[in-house]
Structure formats: C-alpha cells, structure tokens
N, C-alpha and C positions, 0 to 999 in steps of 0.2 A: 544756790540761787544764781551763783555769775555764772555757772555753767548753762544752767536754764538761759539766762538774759543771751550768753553768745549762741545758744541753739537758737534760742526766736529771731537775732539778728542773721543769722548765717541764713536760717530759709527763708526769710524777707529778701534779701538778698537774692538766693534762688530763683525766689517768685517775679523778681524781676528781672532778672538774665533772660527768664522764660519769658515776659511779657515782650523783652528787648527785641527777642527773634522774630515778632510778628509785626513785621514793617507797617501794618496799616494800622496800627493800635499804638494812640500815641500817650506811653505811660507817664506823660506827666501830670498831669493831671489825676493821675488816681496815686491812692493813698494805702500802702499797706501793714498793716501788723497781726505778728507771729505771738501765739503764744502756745506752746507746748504740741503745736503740730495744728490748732485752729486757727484757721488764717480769714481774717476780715479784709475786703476789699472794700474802698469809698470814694471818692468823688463824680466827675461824669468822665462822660465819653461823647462824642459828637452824635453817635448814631445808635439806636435803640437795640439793633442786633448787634454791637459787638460788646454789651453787657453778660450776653449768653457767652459769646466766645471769650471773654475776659474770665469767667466763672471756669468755665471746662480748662482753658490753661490752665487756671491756679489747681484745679484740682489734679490735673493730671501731674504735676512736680511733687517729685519723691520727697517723703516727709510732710507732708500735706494731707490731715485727717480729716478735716472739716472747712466746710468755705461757707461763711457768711459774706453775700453782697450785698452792700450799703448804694451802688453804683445810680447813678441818676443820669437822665439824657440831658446833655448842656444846651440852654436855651438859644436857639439865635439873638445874638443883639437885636432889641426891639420888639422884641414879642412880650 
C-alpha cells in the first residue's frame, strides 16, 4: 500500500511539472489526484477551452491511464 500511496503521489507530481510548462494554464487552482495510473482533474480554469487542453496534458504524461475531468469555467466576479 505505501508503495501504491508514493506511485499516486509521484504522478500527481508529474502531472503537474506537465501542467507547469504551459504558461498560459494557471495550475492553481485545479486539483489533482492519482490513483493507480487514473488521474482526476477538478477545479476551474478561467477559459472554457483550456479545460480540453488541461485534459490532453494530463493524458499525454507517462503513467497516466485514464483522465476523469471534474474541471469547471470560473465565474467572473458578479455574474
């Protein structure tokens, strides 16, 4: 089982090195966990298309079997 826990932590990890490199995708706001190679992505993003490009990242990182997005467009203040 801790070896499982440091494999989910290690491509959490990955998945955001990878998210790191896309300057215009700001990973704070999204949320990720790893379990056994299925990877769930959650919070928002400002813009409706970089939902799709947050998706194809995560899947494209080695070790990454499955991508469930949970992702949502963040609201402007006021709306």
């Amino acid at each position: 089982a801790k070896a499982a826990r440091q494999a989910n932590r290690a491509l959490r990890r990955k998945v955001y090195a990878a998210l790191a490199k896309h300057k215009e995708i700001d990973a704070g706001d999204i949320g990720i966990t790893a379990k056994g190679g299925a990877v769930m992505i959650s919070g928002t993003v400002p813009e409706a298309s970089q939902i799709n490009t947050v998706t194809e990242i995560v899947k494209g990182v080695a070790g990454v079997t499955s991508v469930t997005s949970k992702l949502s467009l963040q609201r402007p203040f006021g709306q």
